[in-house]
N, C-alpha and C positions, 0 to 999 in steps of 0.2 A: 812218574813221567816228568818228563824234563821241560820246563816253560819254551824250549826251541822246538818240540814235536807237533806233528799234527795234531793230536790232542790237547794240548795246551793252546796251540792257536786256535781251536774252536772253543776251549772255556773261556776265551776271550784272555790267555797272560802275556802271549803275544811270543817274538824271538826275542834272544837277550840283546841282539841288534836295536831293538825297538826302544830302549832306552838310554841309551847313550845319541837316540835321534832327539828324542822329546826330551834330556839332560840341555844338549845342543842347544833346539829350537828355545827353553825358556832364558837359556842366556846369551843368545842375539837379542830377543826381544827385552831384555831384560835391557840392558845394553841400548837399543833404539830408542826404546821408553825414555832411558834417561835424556838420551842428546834428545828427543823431541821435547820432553818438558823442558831444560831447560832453554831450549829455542822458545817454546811459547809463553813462559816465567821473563825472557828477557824481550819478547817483541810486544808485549803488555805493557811493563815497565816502561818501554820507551814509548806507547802512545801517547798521543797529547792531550788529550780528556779518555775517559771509560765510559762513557756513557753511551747509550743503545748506537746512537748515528755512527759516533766516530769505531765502534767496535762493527757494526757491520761495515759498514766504507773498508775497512782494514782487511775484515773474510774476506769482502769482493775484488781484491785480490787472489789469482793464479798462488802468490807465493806465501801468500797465509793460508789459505782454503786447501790445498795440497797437500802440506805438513798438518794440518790440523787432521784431515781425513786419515793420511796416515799414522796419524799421532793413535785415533777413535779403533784403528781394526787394531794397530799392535796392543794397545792397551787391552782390548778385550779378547784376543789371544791368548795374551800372556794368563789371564784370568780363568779361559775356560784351560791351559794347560797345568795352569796351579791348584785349583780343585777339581780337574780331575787325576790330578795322583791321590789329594784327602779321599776321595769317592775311590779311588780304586783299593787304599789301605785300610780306609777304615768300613765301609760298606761291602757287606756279600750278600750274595743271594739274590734272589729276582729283582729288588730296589736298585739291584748296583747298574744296569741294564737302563731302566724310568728316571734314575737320576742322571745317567748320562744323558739319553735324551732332553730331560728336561734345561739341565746348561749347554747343551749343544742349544737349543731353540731361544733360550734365554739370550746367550753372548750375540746369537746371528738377530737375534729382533732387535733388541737393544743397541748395537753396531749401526741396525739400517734406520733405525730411528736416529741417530746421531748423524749418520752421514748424511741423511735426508736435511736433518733439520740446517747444517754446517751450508750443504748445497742450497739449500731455500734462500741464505743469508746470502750466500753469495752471489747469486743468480738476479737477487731482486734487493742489492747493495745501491740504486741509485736513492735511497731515501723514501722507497714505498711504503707502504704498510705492508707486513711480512704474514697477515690477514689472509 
């Protein structure tokens, strides 16, 4: 049976459609990845100390805190879409299924923890204790 039949989309191989989406999808993001680092490689470089104040003051910014946020999902996109093709070629069987789950919950915790912590900076950027 052919990976476009009903049968293949229930063993989970999907339409031949389905991969020239997620070909796609990893090189937009691949692609953003880069213009977002190299926006936060140069908006570093031009601060004027690095230290905790001046780099929070900088998030509590609209126009760091934004890029930065979207900097934290494309990146961990791009990640859950690059291993899961190693998980889909080299893993069968019932593992292949628990390991998806598990970088699916992996990429979306670790994400919300990042955007959590980026929002915290920014939100309480007057110089508080971030406590």
């Amino acid at each position: 049976m052919g990976s476009g039949t009903e049968l293949g989309r229930v063993r989970g191989l999907g339409s031949s459609k389905e991969g020239a989406h997620h070909w796609w999808h990893q090189r937009v993001t691949a692609a953003g990845n880069l213009v977002l680092m190299l926006w936060l490689l140069a908006s570093i470089a031009r601060l004027p100390a690095h230290d905790h104040a001046t780099v929070a003051a900088w998030l509590g910014s609209p126009l760091a805190a934004v890029p930065m946020i979207l900097l934290v999902a494309s990146v961990f996109y791009h990640f859950r879409m690059g291993l899961q093709v190693l998980i889909e070629d080299y893993l069968h069987g019932p593992g292949r299924f628990a390991a998806m789950l598990l970088l699916t919950f992996f990429c979306v915790g670790s994400a919300g923890i990042a955007i959590f912590a980026i929002l915290k900076i920014a939100f309480n950027a007057t110089g508080a204790s971030l406590a």
